[in-house]
Structure formats: C-alpha cells, structure tokens
N, C-alpha and C positions, 0 to 999 in steps of 0.2 A: 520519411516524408520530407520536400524539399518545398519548402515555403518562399512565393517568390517574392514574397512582400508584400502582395494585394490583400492577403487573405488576413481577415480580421473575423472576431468572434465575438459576439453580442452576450453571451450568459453563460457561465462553466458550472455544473453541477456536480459532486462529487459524490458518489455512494458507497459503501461498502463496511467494515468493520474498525478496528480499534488502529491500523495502522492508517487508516482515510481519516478518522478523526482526530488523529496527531498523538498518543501516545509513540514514545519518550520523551518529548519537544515541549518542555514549560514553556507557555508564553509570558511569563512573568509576571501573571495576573491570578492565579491561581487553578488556570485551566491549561488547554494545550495549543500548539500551535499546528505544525506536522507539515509533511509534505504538499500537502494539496492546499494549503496555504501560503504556503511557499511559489508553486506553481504557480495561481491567480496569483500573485503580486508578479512574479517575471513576468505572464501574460502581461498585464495591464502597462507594465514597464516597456514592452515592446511596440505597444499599439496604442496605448495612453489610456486607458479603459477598461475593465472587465467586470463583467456582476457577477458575485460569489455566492452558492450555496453549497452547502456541506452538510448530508441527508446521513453519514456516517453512525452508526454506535457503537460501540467497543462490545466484541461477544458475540458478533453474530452470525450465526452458520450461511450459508449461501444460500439454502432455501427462505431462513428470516431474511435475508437482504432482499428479494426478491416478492416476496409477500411485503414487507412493511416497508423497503423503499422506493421500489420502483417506478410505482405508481404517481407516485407524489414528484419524482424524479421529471418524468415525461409530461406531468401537467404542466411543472417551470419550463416547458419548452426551452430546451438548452440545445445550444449548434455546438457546444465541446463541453467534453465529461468525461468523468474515468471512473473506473468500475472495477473495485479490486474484490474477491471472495474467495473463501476454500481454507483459509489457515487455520481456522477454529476447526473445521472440518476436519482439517487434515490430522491437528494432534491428539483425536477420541479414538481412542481405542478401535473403534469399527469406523473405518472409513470409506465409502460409499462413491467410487471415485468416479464415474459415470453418474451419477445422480447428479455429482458438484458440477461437473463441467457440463452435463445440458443447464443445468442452471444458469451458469454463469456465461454462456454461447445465447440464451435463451434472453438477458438481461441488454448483452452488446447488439444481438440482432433489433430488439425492440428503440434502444437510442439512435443503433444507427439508422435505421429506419423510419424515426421521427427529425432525420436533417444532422444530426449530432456525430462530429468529430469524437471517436469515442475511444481513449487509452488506457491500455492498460499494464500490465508486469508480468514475470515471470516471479517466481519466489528464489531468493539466494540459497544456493547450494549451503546446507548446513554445515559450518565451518569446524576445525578443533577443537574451537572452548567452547562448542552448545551438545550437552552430557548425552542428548537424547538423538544424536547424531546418526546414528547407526541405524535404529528404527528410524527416523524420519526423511533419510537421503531417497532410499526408493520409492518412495510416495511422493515426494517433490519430484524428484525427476522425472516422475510418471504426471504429475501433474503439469508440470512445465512443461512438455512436449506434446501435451493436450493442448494445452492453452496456444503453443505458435500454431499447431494447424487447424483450431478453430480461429484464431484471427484470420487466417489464408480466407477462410469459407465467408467469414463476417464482415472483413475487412476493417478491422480494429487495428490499432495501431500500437506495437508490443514494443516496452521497453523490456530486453532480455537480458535482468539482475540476474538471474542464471546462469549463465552464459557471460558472465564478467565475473573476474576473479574480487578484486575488491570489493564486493556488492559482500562479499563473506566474511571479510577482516573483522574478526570481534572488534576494533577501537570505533565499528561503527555500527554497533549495536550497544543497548541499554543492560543492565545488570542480569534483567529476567531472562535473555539471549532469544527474547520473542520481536523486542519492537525496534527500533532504530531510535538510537539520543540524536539529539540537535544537527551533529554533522553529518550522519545516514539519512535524517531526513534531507538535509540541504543538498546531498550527494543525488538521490533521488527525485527532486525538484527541478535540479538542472540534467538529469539525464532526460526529466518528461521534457521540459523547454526545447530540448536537443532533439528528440524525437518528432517532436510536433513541429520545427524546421523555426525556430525563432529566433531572428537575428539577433547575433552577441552569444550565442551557446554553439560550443561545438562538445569533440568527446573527449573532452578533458577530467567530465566527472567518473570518469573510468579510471581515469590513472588512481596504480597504486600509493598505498601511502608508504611513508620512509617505513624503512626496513628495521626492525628491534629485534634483540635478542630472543630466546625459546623460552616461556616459563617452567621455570622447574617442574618435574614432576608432580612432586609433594605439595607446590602452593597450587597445581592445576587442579589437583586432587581436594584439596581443602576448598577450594572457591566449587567444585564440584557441590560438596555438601552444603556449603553454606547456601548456593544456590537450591539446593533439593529442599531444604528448610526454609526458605526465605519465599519460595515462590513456587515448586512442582505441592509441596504438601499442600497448602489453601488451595491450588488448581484442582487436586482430587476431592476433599471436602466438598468443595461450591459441587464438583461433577456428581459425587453422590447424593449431594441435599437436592440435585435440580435444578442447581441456581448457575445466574449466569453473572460475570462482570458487570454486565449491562443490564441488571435489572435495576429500575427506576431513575436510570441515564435516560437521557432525549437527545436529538442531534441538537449539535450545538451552533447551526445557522440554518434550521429548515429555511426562514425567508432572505431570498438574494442581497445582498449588500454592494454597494457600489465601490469598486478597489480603483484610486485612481493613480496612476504614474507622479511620483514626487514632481515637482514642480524644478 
C-alpha cells in the first residue's frame, strides 16, 4: 500500500494472542511491550497522533480471539487494526486448518467492513534452531498461503514474514523459539509501518542480519533439550490439565490511550 500522505488514522486497535500482546519484548516495567506497540508509536510518529488499544491475550486459539475480542474490537470503532490468530492453533496436536482460517477471514472481513485499515502477517517459516521444525513447516506453509489469498478476497493488508528469509533468523526470536525478543519485535513494527505506506519506512527491515558461524552440532543438541525442559514440558502439562497461558491474563490496554509523536 502506497500512502500518499493524506491518509491519517484516528484509533488503531490490536487483537489477537501472545505475540499482539508483546511477548518477548519487556517493557521494563514488569510487563511487555511487542510489536503492536511499537507500531502505534511509528504511527503516531508519522501523523502526530494515534489512539491505542490492545484487546490481545497470550493463549488464545482463533476461535477465542474471535468470541472474546472481536466484539469489543469493533465497538472502539477503529479505522486501522491488526489481527494476528492461528499459532496456538497451529502447534496442538489436531490442527483444524480451515476452521482457523474462516475464523480469521471472518474476524478481517468484519473490521474491514466497519471502515478499518486492517493488517496482518504471515508466520516465519520455522527456522534451524526451532526443534519442532519438521512437524510445523507444513502447517505454516499451508497456513500462510491461506492467509495471502484470503487477504486477495478481504482486502487486508499482509505483511509476508514468510516469504522473508530473516523473519526466520533465531537471533530474532526468544529462547522458547515461539515469540520474537525486542529486535523481531522492532523488525516486525517497521515492516507493518512499511506496509501500511508510512513515511520514513521502507524494506530495510527485511535485510539480513550479519552473517555468524554454524553452531556445533552437539551445543545445537544440548540447547535442543534444554529447550524441551524449559518450555515444550510445561507446554504439555498446561495442554493436559486444560489450562491455557492466558488463564486469568486480561488484555493489557482494553481502553484506547492517546500515543503522541515526541515533541
């Protein structure tokens, strides 16, 4: 989309799961920050202005997104919004892959429909150092080539992390190899600002990062396990007990806040 500078937006609304609410991104206060935070400040930064809400909760399948934020989404009548679902989806066991995407086709047609600029992602191709690689390449790719040609139908506006090789560099992802740290979010912040045509963004947050040697075998192996101990074991626990990440989270800005451009 090429923004010719007229176009300004009154209220950005953010919905979706634990990467819309900023996990791996401390804000230094004891919460998080993340990309869609990022994003409303470039906004504001561009146009002088923007009012923030962020309906997010970490853990939540595409049909919870959908039932518990939707609604609430389109009463803040928002003219730009992004709308990410499907990755909790994606890494259960039984994955439902048409159920997710009319969900999530069903979510864009509804914002864009009520006047709202509405963006969204592809998911990064699962890179080397994420263990569960193998299982989850054909389900993302099958998921991401849903997702561009229901934006064709919606006319949402897709940032395709897919479809870019650094979107997959572990140094920009967090230890669990689920959520993006500080610099994948801020990677992801200015590829939406770029998408959405706003002056001072072009595709730079595409380029690669410097080039480092291969890790050994044996410490790829070992960060393997420590990984499967650290973060896949409690993932199955929670999935047997029923429990989700996001049990007794709330979003952490249901009401809009006013971002304004530093002076």
């Amino acid at each position: 989309m090429k923004n010719d500078g007229t176009k300004t937006w009154k209220r950005y609304v953010a919905i979706g799961d634990s990467t819309t609410e900023g996990l791996d991104d401390p804000d230094g206060a004891g919460g998080y920050r993340g990309w869609a935070d990022r994003f409303a400040e470039h906004v504001a930064r561009a146009q002088g202005r923007i009012e923030y809400a962020n309906l997010a909760v970490r853990g939540r399948l595409a049909r919870e997104i959908k039932d518990q934020q939707l609604a609430a989404a389109l009463a803040l009548e928002p003219d730009l919004a992004t709308c990410i679902a499907g990755m909790n989806d994606l890494i259960r066991p039984r994955f439902d892959h048409h159920a997710v995407i009319a969900d999530l086709e069903e979510m864009h047609t509804a914002l864009i429909g009520k006047g709202a600029t509405l963006l969204t992602f592809t998911l990064p191709s699962p890179g080397p150092g994420m263990p569960l690689a193998r299982l989850l390449l054909p389900r993302v790719q099958r998921y991401n080539a849903a997702v561009r040609v229901s934006a064709k139908r919606t006319g949402a506006l897709v940032l395709d992390l897919g479809a870019t090789p650094v979107a997959s560099d572990p140094r920009l992802w967090s230890d669990d190899k689920l959520h993006a740290n500080s610099l994948g979010h801020e990677r992801i912040a200015r590829g939406l600002a770029y998408t959405l045509g706003l002056d001072g963004f072009d595709d730079g947050w595409a380029e690669p990062l410097p080039s480092i040697d291969r890790t050994p075998l044996s410490r790829a192996l070992l960060a393997d396990l420590a990984w499967a101990r650290t973060h896949l074991a409690p993932w199955i626990v929670r999935h047997v007990r029923g429990q989700s990440s996001g049990d007794d989270v709330v979003a952490k800005r249901p009401t809009p806040i006013l971002i304004e451009a530093d002076p």
